[in-house]
N, C-alpha and C positions, 0 to 999 in steps of 0.2 A: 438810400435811407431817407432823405427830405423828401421823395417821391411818395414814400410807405406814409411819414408823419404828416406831410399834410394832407393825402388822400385819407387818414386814422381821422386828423380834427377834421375834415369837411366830414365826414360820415355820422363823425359822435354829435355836432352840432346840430345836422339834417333830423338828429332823431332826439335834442335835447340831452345827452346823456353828457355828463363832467368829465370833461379831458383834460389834465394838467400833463403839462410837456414842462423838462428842467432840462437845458441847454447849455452849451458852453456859447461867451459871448463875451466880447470887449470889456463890460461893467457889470455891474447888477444890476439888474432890473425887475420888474414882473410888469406884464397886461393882462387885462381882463375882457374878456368879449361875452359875456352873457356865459353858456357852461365851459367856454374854451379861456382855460389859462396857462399862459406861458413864462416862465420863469429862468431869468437870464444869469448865468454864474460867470464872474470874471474867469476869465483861464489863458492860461500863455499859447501860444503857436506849438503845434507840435516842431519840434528841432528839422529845421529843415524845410519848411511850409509856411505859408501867408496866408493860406485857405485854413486849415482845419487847427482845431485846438485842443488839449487835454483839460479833462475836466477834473478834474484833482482835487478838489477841495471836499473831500467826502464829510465835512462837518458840515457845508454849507448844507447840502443835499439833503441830509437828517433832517435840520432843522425845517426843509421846506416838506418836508415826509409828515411831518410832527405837526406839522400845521394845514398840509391839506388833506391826512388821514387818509387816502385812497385806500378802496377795496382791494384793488390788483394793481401791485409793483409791474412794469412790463420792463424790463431789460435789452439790449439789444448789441452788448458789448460782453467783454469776458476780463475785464481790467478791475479796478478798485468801485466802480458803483452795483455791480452787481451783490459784493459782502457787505456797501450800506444797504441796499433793498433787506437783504437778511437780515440783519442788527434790525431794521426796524420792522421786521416781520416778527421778531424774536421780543419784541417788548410790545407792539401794540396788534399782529395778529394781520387778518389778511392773506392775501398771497403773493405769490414772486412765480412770473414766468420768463423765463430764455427764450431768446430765439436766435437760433444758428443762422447768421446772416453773411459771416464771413468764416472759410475755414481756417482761421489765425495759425494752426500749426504745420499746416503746410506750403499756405500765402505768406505770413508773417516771421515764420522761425524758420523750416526745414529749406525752401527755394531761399532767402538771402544769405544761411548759413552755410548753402552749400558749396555758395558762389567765393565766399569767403574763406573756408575751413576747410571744404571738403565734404563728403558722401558720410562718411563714418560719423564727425562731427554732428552732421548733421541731421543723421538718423537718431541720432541721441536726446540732440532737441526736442526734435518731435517728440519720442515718447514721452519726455517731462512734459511739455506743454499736454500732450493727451491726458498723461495724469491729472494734469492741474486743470482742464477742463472738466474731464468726467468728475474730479470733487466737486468743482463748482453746480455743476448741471445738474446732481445729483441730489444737492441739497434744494434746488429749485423746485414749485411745485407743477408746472407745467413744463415743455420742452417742446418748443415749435421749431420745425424745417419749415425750409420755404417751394423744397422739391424732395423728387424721393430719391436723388444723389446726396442730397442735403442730408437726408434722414438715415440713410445708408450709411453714412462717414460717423453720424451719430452714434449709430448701433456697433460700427467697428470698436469707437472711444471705449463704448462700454454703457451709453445708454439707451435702453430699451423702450421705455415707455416715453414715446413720441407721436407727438401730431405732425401729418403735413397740412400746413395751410399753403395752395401757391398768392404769388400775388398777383395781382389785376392791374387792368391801364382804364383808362377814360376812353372808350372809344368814339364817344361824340366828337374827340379832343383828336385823339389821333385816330386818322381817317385819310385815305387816299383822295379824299375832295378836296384837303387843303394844297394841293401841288398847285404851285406857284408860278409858270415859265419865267415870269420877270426875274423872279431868285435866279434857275438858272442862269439866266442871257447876265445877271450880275457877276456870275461866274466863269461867265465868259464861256456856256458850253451850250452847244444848238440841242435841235430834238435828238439828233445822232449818238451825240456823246454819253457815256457811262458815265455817270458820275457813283465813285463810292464817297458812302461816309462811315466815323465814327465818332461817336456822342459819348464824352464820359470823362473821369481821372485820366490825366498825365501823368504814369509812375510809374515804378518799374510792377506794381502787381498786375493794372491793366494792361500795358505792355502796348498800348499805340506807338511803341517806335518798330513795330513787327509789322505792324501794318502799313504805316509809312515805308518800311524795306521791302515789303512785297511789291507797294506801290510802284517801286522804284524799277523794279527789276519789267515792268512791262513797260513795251515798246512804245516810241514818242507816236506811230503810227496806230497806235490802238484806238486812240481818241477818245480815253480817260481822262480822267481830273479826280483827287482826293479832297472829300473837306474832313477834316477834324475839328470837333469842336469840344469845348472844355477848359480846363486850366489844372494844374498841378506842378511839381516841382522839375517835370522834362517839357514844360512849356520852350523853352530858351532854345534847348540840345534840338527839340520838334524844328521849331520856327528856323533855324540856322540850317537843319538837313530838310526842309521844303523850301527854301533859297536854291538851293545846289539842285535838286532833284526837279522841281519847277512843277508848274498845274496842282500845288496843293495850296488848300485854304484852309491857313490854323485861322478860327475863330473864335471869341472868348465864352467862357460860361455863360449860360444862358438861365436866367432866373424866369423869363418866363416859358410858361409850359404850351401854350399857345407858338410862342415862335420854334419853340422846339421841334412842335407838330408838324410847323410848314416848314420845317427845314430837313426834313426826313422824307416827308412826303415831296419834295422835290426832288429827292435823288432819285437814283436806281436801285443801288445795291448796299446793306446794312455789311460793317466788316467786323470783325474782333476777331483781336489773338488772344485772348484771356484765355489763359487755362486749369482757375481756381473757381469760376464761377460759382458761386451758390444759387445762383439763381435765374439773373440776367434781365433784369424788369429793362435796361434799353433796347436791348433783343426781343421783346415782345411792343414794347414801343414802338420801333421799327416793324413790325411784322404786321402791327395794325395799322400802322401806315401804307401798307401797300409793298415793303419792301421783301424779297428774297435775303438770305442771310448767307455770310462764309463765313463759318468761326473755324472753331478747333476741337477735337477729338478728346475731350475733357472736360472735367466736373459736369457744371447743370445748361453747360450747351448738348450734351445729348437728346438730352429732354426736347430742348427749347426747337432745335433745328429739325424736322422728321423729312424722308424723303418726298419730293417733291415741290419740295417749298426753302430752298437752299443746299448747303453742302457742308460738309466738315473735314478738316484736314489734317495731319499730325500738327501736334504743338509744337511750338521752337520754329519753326520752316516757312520762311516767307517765301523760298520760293514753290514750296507747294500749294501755300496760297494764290500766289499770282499765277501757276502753272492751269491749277482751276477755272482761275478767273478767266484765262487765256481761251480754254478749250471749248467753253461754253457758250453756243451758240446766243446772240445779242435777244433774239425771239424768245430763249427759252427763260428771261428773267422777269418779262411780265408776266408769264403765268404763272411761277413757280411766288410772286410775290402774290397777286391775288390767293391763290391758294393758302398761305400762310394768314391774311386778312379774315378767310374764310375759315380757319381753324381758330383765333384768336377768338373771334367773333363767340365762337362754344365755348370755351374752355375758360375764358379770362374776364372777370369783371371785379372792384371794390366791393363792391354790394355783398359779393360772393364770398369774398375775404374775409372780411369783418362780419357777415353773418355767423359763420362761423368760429370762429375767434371769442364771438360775443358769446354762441351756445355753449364752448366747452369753460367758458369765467364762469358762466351761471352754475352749469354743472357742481363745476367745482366747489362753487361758493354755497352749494345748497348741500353739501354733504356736513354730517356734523363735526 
């Protein structure tokens, strides 16, 4: 999501147009940078977390709605700011669009209630959360995916009239020119070694403790190494099982997107166990970096992985992750990552994004 928002304000600023962004944040605030403002709402920790926050204060929100009058509400959540966009669509006009970014009722309700309650419980969830979606989306006046798994789980809910926009990377930014050897030799791995990584949340939705268990189950003779990098609330549970396990490097969030680049592009191999994707923008990060990918046989990794350019494996199974990883010849991962470079290259840019995005607002907004 800070990937999409500030690839949105560099694009709206490159072309003069008004972006107001309203954030959760420590205090209030607002800056102004010429058409890009940003506005900062105090909000607590979500329960459980030092990274992320709820933004709760829907009065706060109106008021900054009321005051910088935007044309088009963009949403990007399915909680309490999406019925202030409405309230303030409903007294000063304008539009409201969604965008399925996460699919909350089966990342969010249905997998941690199942875990909890059980199967039945949990099937139950679901459908209320689908209902309480499809109202929501329903009364919105756009409704963007960000893949056509994305859009597909839409159309299940119950909504039909959807755009897909996918999203883009910077590939000036991420490039297999930025590969680094000094990075490696810091990690302690020659030209030999495999190094995998994964870039993203420590949770139980991303699920980097699957990968790390895949990690584990290959041989100390293989002449791997994992890096993780990120932060979230199984930092600790990570950091304690790559002590025991040994050749992994938890490194912390990385704010700049620059080092992001060159720490991708110094691996070898992109990993994920996620099996809720909606989309997967580090999976195409990775991919323009030069990497092959191993994910998993679900959501918007279908999409993202195609033969020849990585592999997909059942969900849950780390050892069918590592069994992959095991069988594949060490030759057949720089091609299969050029490859994937060489697809990104078509298919994925910002420009691309928000070109689009921009023509269905106008659309919209020219209708009477």
């Amino acid at each position: 999501m800070r990937t999409f928002l500030h690839a949105q304000r560099d694009w709206y600023r490159r072309y003069g147009l008004s972006h107001v962004l309203i954030i959760p944040g420590a205090t209030d605030s607002v800056t102004r940078d010429g058409s890009i403002t940003v506005h900062t709402v105090a909000s607590p920790f979500v329960p459980g977390s030092d990274v992320y926050r709820l933004l709760l204060r829907s009065d706060k929100v109106l008021r900054i709605l009321e005051h910088e009058m935007p044309d088009v509400v963009e949403t990007h959540c399915t909680y309490n700011l999406p019925w202030t966009a409405l309230l303030h669509r409903r007294r000063h006009g304008g539009i409201v669009s969604a965008f399925f970014m996460t699919d909350v009722a089966i990342a969010y309700v249905e997998t941690p209630v199942a875990r909890r309650l059980g199967a039945r419980v949990a099937h139950v969830a679901r459908r209320v959360t689908e209902r309480y979606m499809r109202a929501l989306y329903l009364r919105c006046d756009i409704a963007f995916a960000i893949s056509p798994i994305g859009q597909k789980r839409l159309h299940e809910i119950g909504i039909v009239d959807t755009h897909v926009v996918p999203l883009g990377v910077d590939l000036e930014m991420f490039t297999p020119a930025v590969r680094d050897v000094r990075l490696r030799k810091e990690f302690g791995a020659d030209d030999d070694a495999l190094i995998m990584i994964y870039t993203g949340r420590f949770d139980s939705e991303k699920r980097a403790d699957l990968v790390l268990e895949a990690f584990a189950l290959l041989p100390t003779d293989f002449r791997a190494q994992l890096v993780l990098a990120g932060d979230g609330v199984m930092r600790e549970t990570l950091e304690q099982r790559a002590r025991e396990v040994g050749r992994v490097h938890v490194l912390p969030f990385m704010n700049d997107r620059a080092q992001i680049a060159r720490t991708l592009a110094s691996c070898d191999i992109y990993v994920s166990a996620m099996a809720h994707e909606t989309f997967g923008l580090s999976v195409i990060e990775a991919q323009a970096c030069g990497l092959p990918v191993v994910g998993v046989r679900a959501g918007a990794m279908v999409d993202r992985v195609r033969d020849g350019d990585g592999f997909l494996v059942e969900p849950y199974s780390p050892r069918a992750m590592a069994d992959r990883i095991m069988q594949t010849p060490r030759s057949a991962w720089r091609q299969m990552g050029l490859n994937a470079r060489t697809r990104i290259e078509a298919e994925f840019s910002w420009d691309r994004t928000f070109e689009e995005i921009q023509r269905i607002y106008e659309e919209r907004l020219s209708r009477p």
